[in-house]
TIRO-223375 format. One line per 2 residues: number of its first residue (from 1); their letters; for each residue y, x, z of N, C-alpha, C, O. Coordinates in steps of 0.02 Angstrom, whole numbers, plus 32768, in hexadecimal, padded with zeros to 4 digits. Layout:
residues N
NUM	A	Y X Z Y X Z Y X Z Y X Z | ... $
This chain:
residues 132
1	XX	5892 3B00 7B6D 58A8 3B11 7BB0 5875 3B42 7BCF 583D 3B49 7BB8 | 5890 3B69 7C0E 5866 3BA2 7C1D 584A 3B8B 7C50 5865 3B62 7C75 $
3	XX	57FD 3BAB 7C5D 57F5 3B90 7CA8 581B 3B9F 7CDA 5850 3BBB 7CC9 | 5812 3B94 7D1F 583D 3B92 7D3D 583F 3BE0 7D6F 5868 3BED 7D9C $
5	XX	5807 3C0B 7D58 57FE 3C46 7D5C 582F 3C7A 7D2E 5849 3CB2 7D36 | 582D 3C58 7D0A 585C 3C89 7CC5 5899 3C81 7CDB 58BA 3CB4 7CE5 $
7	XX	58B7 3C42 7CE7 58DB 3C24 7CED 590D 3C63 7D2C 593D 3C89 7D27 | 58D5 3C4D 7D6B 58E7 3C97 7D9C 58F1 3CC9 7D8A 5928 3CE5 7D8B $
9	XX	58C0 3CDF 7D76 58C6 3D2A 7D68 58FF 3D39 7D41 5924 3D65 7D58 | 5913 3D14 7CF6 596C 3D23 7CD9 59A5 3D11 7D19 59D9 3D31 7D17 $
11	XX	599D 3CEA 7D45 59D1 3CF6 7D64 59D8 3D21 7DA4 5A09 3D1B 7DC9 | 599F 3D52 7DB2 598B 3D70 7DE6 59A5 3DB7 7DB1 59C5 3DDF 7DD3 $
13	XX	599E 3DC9 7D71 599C 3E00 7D46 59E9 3DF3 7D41 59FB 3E26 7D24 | 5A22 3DCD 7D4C 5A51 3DC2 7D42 5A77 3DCE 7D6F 5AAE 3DE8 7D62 $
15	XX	5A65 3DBF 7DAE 5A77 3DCD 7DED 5A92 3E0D 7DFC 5ACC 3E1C 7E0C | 5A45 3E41 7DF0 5A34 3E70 7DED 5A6C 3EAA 7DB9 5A81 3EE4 7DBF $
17	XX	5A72 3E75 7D88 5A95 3EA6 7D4C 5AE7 3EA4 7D67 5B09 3ED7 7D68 | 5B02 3E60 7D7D 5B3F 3E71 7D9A 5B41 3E7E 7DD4 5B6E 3E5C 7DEC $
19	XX	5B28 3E9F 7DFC 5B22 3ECA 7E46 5B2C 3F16 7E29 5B61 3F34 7E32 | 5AF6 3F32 7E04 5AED 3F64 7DD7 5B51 3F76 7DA9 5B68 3FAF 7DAA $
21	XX	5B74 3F41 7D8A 5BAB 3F36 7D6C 5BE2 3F44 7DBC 5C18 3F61 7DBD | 5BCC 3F31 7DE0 5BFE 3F33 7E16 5C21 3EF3 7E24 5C59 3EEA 7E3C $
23	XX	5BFC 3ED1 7E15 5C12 3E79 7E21 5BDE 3E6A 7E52 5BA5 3E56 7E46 | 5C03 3E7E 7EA5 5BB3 3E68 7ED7 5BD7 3E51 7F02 5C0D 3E6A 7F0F $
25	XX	5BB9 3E11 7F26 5BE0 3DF3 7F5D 5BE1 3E38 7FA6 5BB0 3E5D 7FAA | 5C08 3E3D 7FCA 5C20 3E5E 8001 5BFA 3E57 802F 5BDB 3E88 8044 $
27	XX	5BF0 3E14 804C 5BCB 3E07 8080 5BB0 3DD0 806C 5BBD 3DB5 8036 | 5B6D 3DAF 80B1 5B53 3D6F 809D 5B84 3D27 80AF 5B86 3CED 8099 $
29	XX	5BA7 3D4E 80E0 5BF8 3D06 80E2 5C09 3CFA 80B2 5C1B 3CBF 80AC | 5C0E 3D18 8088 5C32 3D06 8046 5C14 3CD6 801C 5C2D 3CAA 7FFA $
31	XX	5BD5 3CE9 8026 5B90 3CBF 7FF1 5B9C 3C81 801A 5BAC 3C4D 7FFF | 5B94 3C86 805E 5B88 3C40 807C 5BC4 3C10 8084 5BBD 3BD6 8096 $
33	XX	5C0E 3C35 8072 5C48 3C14 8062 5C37 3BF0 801F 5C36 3BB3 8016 | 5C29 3C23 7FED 5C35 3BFE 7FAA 5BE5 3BC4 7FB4 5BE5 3B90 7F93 $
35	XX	5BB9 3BD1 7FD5 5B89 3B8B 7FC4 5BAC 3B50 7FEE 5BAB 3B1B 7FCF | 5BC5 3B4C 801E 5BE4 3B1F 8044 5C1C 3AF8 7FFB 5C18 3AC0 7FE1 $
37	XX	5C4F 3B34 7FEE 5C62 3B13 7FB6 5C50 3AEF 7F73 5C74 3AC3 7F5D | 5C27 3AFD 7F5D 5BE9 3AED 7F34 5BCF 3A99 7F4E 5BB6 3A6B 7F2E $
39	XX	5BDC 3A9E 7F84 5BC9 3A55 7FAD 5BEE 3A2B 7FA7 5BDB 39F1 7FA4 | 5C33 3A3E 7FA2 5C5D 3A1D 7FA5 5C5A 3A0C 7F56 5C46 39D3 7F46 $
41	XX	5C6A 3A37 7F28 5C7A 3A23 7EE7 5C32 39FA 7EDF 5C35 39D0 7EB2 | 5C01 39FC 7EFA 5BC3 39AB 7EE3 5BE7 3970 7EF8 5BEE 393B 7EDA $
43	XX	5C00 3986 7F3D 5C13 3941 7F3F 5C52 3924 7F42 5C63 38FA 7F6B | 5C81 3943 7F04 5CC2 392D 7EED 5C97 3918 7EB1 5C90 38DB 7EAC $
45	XX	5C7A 393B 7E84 5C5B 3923 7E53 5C2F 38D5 7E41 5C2A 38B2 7E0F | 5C13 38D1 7E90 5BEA 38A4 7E87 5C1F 385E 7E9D 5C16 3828 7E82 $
47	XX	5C5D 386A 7ED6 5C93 383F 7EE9 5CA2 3825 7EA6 5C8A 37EF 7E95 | 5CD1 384F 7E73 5CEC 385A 7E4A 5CCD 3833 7E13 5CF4 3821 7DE7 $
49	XX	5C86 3820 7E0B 5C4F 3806 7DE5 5C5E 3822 7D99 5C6D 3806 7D64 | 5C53 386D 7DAF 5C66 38A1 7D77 5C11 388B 7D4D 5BE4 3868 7D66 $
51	XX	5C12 38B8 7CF5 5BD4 38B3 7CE0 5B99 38D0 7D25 5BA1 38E9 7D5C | 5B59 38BA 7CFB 5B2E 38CA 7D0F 5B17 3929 7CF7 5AE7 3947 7D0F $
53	XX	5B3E 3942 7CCE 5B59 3982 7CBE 5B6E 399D 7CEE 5B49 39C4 7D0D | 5BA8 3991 7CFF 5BE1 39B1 7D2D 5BAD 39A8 7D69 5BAA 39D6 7D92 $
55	XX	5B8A 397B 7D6F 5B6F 3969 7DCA 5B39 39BD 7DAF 5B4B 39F5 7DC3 | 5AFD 39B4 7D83 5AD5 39DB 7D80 5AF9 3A17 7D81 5AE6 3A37 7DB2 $
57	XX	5B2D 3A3D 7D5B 5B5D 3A6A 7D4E 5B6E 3A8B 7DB1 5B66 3AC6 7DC1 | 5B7C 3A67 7DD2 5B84 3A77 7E29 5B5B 3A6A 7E37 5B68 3A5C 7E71 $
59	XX	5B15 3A5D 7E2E 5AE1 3A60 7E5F 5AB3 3AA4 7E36 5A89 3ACC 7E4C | 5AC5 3A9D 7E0D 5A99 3B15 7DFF 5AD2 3B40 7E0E 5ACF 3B7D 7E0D $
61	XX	5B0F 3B17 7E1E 5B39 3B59 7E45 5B16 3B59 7E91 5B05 3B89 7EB3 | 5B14 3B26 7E9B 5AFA 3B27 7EE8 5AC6 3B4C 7EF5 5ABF 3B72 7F25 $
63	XX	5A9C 3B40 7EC2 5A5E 3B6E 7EB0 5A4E 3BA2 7EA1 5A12 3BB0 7EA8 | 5A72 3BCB 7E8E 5A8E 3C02 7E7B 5AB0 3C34 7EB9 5AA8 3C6E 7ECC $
65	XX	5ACC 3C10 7EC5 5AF5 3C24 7F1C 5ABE 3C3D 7F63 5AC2 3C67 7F90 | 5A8E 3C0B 7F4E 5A68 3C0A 7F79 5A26 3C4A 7F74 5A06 3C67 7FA0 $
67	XX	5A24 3C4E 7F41 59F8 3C89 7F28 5A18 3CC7 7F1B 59F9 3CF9 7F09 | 5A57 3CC5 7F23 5A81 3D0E 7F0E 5A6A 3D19 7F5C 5A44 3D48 7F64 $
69	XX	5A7B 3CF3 7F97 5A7E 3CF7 7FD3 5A3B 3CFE 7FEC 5A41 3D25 801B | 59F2 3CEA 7FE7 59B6 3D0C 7FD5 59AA 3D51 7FBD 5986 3D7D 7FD4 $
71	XX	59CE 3D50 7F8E 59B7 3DAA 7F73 59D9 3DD4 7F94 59C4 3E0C 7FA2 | 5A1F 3DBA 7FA9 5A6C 3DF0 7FD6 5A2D 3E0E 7FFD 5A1F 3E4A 7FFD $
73	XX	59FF 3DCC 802A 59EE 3DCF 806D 59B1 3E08 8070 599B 3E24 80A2 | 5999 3E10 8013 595B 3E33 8020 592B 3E0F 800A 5901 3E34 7FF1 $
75	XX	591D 3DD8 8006 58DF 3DAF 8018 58C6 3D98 7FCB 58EA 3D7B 7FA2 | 588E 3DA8 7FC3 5873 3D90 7F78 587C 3D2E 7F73 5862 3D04 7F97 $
77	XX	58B0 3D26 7F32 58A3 3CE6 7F39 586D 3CB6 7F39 5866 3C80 7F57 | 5847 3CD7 7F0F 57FC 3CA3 7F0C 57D6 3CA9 7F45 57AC 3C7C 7F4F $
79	XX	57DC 3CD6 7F6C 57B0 3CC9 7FAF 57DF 3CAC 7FE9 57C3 3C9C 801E | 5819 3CA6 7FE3 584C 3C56 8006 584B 3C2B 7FEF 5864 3BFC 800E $
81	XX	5829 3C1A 7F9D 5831 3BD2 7F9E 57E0 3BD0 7FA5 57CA 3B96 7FA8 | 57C1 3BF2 7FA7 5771 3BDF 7FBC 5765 3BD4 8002 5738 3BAF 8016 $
83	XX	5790 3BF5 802B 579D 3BE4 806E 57B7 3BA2 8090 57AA 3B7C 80BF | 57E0 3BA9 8060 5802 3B54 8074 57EB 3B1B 806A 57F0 3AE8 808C $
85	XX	57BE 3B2B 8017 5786 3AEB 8010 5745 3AD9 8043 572B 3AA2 804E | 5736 3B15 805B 5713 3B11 808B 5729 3AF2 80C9 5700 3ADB 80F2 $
87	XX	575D 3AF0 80CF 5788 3AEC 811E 5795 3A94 8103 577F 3A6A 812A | 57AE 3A81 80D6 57BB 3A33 80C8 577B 3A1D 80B8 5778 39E1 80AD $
89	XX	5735 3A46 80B1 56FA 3A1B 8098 56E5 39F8 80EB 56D7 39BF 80FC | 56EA 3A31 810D 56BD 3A2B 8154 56FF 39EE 8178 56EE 39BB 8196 $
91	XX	5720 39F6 8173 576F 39B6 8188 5742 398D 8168 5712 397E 818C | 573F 396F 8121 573B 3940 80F7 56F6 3922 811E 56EB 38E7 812A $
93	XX	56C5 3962 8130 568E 3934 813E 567D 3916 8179 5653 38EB 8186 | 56AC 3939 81A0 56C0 3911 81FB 56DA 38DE 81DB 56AD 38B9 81C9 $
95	XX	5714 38C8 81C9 5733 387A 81BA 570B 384D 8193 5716 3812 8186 | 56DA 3871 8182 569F 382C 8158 566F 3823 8190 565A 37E9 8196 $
97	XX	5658 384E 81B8 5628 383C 81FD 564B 3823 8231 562C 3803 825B | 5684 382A 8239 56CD 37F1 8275 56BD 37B9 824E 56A2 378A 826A $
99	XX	56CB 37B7 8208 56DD 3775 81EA 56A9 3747 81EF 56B2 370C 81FE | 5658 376F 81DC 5622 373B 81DB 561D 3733 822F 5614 36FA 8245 $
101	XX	5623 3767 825A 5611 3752 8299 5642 3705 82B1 5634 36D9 82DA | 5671 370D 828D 569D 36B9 82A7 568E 3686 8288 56A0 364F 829E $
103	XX	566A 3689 824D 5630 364F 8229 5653 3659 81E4 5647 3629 81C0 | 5669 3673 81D2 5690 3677 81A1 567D 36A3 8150 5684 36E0 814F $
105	XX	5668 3683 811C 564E 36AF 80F0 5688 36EE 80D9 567C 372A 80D0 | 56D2 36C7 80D4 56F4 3700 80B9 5740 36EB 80E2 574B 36CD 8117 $
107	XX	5772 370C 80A9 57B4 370F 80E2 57E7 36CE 80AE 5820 36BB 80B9 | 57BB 36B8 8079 57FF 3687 8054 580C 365D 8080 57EC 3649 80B2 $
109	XX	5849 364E 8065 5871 3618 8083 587B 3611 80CD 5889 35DB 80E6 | 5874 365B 80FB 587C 366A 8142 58D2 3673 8138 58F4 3665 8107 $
111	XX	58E4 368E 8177 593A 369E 8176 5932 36E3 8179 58FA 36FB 8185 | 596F 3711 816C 596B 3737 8169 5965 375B 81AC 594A 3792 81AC $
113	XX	5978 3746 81DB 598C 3757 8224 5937 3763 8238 592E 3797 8258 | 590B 3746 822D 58D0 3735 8238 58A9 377C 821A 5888 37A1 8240 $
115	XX	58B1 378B 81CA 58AB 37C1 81B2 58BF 37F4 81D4 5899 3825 81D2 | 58ED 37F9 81F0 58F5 382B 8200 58FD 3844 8256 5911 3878 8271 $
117	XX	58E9 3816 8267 58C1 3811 82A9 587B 3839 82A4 5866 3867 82C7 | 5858 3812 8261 5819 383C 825C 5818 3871 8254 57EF 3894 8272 $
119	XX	5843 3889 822C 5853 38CD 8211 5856 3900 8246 5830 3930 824B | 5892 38EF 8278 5881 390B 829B 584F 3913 82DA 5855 3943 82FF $
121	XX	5820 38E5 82E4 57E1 38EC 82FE 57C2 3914 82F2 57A2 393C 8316 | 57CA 390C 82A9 578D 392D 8271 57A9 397E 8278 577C 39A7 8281 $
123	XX	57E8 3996 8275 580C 39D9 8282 57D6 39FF 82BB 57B2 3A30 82BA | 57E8 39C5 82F0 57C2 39E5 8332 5783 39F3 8325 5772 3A2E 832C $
125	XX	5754 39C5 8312 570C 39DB 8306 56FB 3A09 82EF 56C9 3A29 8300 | 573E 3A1F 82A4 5712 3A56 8281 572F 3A7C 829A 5706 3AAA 829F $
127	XX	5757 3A8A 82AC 5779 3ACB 82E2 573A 3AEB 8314 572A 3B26 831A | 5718 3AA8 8339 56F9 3ABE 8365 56AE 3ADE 834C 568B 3B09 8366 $
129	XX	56A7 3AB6 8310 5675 3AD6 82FA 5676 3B25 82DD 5649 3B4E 82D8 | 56AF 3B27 82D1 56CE 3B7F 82B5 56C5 3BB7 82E7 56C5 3BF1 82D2 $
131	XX	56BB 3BA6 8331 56C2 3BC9 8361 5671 3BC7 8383 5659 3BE0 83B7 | 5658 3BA4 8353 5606 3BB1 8383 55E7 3BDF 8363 55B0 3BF2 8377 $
């Protein structure tokens, strides 16, 4: 298997080659129609308790969708998903300083409602920290 660099780059060189062929989406509505759809087929798949194939099979379309719609936009993919890891690290590390501040070592066996209460706490913090 390829890393997950290689991995990009053949489907970024592919992208590229059918844009080049004249196979290019129109607009970014279109991209963001077909990932919405893409959503849907995970979760007929997963309703459906299709293989674990077919589930993986619609979730790199989704994936795929989502990065055609990245490159449409311009934007180098590896510096959006380095962005985003950054953006869920600084989240991740507000909801572990909420969590210990309520006495709490971690989040098992909390509800989810609770999670995501923090979450969004934790949204606010690092937001606010983005702007100082």
């Amino acid at each position: 298997m390829k890393n997950s660099n290689g991995v990009l780059n053949d489907l970024l060189f592919l992208e590229k080659d059918a844009r080049e062929f004249g196979f290019e989406w129109p607009n970014q509505t279109m991209i963001i129609e077909q990932a919405i759809d893409e959503c849907r087929e995970i979760k007929e798949a997963i309703d459906h308790e299709e293989s674990r194939d077919r589930i993986q099979e619609e979730i790199g379309d989704l994936l795929h969708s989502i990065i055609s719609l990245c490159d449409f936009e311009g934007f180098d993919v590896e510096e959006t998903l380095a962005k985003v890891n950054n953006k869920f690290s600084k989240r991740m590390q507000a909801v572990k300083i909420l969590t210990h501040d309520k006495g709490l070592t971690n989040l098992k066996g909390q509800s989810f409602d609770f999670m995501l209460d923090l979450w969004r706490q934790a949204k606010v913090i690092a937001d606010k920290e983005k702007t100082l």
